[in-house]
C-alpha positions as CSV (number, residue, x, y, z in Angstrom):
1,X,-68.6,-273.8,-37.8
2,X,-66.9,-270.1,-37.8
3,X,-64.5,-270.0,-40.6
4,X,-61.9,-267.3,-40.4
5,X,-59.9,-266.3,-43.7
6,X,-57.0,-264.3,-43.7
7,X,-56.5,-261.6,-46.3
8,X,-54.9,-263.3,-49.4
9,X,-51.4,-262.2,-49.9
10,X,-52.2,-260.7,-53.3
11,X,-55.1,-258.4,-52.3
12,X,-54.3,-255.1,-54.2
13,X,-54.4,-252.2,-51.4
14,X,-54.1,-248.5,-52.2
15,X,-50.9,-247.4,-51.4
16,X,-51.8,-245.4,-48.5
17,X,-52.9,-248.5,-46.9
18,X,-50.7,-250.5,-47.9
19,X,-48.4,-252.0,-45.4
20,X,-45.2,-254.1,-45.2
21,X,-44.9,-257.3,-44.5
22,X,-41.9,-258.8,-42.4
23,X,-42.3,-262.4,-41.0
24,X,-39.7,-261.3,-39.0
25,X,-41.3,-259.3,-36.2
26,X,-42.0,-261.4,-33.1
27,X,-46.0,-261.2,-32.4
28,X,-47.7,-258.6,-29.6
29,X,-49.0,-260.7,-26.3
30,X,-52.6,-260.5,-28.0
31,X,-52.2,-262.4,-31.0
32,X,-53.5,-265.9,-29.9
33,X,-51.1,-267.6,-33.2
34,X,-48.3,-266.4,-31.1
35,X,-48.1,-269.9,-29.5
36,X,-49.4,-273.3,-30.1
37,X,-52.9,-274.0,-28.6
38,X,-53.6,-277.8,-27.1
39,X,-56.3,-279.6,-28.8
40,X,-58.8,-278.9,-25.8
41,X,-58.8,-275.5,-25.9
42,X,-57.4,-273.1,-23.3
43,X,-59.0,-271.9,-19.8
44,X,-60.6,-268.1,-19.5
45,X,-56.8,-266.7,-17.6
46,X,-55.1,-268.0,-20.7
47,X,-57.8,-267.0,-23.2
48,X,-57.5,-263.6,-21.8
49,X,-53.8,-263.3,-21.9
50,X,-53.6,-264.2,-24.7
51,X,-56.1,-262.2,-26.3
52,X,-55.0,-258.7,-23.9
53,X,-58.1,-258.7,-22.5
54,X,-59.9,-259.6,-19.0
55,X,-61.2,-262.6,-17.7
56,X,-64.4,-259.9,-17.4
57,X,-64.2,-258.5,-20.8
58,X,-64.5,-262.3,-22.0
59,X,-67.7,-263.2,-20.4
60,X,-69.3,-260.0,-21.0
61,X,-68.5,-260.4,-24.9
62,X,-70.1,-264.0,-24.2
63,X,-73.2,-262.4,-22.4
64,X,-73.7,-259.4,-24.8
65,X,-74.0,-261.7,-27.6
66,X,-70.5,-260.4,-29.2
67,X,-69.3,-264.0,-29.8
68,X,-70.1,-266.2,-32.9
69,X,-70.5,-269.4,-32.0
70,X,-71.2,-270.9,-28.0
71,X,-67.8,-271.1,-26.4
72,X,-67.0,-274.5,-25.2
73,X,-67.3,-275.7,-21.8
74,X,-65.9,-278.5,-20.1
75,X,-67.7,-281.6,-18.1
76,X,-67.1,-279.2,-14.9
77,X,-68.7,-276.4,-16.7
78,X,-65.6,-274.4,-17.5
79,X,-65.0,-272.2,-20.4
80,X,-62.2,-273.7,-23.0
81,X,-61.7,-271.5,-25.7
82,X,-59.8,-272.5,-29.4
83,X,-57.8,-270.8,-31.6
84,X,-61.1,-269.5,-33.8
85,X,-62.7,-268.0,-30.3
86,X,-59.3,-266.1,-29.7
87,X,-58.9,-265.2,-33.1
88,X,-62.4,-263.4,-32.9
89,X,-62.4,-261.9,-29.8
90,X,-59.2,-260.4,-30.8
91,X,-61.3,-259.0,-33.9
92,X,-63.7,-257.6,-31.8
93,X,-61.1,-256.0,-29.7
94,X,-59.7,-254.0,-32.3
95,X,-63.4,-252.8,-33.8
96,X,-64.1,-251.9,-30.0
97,X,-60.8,-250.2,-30.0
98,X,-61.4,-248.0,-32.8
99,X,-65.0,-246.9,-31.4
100,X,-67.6,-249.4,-32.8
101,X,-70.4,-249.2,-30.6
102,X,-71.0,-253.1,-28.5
103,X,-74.3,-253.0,-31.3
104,X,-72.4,-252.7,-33.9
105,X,-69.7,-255.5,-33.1
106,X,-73.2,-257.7,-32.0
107,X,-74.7,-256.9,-35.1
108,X,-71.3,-257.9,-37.3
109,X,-71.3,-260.6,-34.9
110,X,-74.7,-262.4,-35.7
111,X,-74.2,-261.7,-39.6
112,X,-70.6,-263.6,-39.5
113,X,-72.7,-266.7,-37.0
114,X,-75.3,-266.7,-39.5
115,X,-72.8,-268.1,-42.6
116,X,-72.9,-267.4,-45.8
117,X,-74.8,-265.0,-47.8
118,X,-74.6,-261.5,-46.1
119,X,-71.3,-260.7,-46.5
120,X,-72.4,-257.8,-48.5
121,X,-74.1,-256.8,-45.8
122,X,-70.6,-257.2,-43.5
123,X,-69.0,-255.0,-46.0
124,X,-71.2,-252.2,-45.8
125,X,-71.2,-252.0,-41.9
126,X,-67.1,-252.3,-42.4
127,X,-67.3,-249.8,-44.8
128,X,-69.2,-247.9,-42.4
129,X,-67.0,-248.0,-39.6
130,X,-63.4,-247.2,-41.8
131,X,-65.2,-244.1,-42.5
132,X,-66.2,-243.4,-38.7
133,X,-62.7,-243.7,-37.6
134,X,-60.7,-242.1,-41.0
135,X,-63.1,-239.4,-40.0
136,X,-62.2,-239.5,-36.1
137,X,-58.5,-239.4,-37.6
138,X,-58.3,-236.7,-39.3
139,X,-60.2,-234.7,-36.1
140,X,-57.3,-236.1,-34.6
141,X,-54.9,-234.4,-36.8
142,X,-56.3,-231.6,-37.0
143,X,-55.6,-231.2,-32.7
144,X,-52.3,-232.7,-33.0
145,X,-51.2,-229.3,-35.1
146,X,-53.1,-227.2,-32.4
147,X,-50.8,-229.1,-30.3
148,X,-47.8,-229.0,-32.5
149,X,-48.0,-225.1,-32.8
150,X,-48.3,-224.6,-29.3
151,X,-45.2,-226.7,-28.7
152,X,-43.6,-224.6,-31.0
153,X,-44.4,-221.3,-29.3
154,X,-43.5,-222.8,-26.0
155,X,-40.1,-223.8,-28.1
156,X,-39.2,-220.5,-29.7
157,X,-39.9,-218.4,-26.3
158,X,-38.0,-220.5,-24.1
159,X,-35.1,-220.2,-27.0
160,X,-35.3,-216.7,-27.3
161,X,-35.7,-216.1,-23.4
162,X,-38.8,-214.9,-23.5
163,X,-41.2,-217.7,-22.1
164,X,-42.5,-214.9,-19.4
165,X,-44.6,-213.0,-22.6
166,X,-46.6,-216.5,-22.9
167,X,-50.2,-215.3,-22.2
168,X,-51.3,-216.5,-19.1
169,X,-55.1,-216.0,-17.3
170,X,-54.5,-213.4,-14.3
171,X,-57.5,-213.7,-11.6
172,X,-58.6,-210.7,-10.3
């Protein structure tokens, strides 16, 4: 059985990472705690609305191997998924979201199905992919002050009257 722990509340983070915690904030449309799931599971329409995702996106994370354990079907052959399945999809969701390739999420996926034992192994290819995407943040940055700058030209002519210098290509 897939066994999903949350963070402990005492996990020491580095302050840049750290964030706050308010139970107070109501949670997004794609957190599948947000309301309470019947005992038999939910249908694909309500897994995906739950999750922010499509009825598509769900069975191609079933066919490409992206889940962790078989979601369950019913005597009619219908998908019913359970709080662990949204919980995970969600999970891969956010990975996908911040560029992990579909083998990577499969390959994070088979090492959580398999249990125990390879976490270190999960930690290295999380490791892996915080560095891809602090990396693909800071490119970010570096174009938002491109951007930034060239809003503040734009700023500073049109202030000063004077937006008709602004360099602009002239075809021959």
């Amino acid at each position: 059985m897939l066994e999903i722990k949350p963070e402990p509340e005492s996990r020491a983070q580095p302050e840049s990472r750290a964030q706050p915690k308010s139970r107070a904030q109501p949670k997004s449309p794609a957190d599948p705690e947000s309301r309470a799931l019947p005992d038999e599971g939910v249908p694909i329409a309500e897994a995906a609305r739950r999750t922010g995702v499509s009825v598509h996106t769900l069975r191609y994370y079933e066919r490409a191997g992206l889940v962790v354990s078989p979601v369950d079907r019913t005597s009619t052959g219908r998908r019913r998924y359970h709080r662990l399945d949204l919980k995970w999809i969600v999970i891969c969701t956010k990975l996908r979201a911040t560029g992990m390739p579909i083998r990577g999420i499969r390959a994070y996926a088979e090492l959580v199905a398999a249990g125990p034992g390879n976490e270190a192994e999960r930690l290295a290819l999380l490791e892996a992919h915080r560095a891809d995407v602090l990396a693909r943040l800071a490119e970010t940055q570096e174009n938002l002050k491109m951007i930034d700058h060239k809003i503040d030209v734009y700023r500073g002519s049109l202030a000063a009257g004077e937006a008709d210098r602004l360099w602009a290509p002239v075809t021959s």
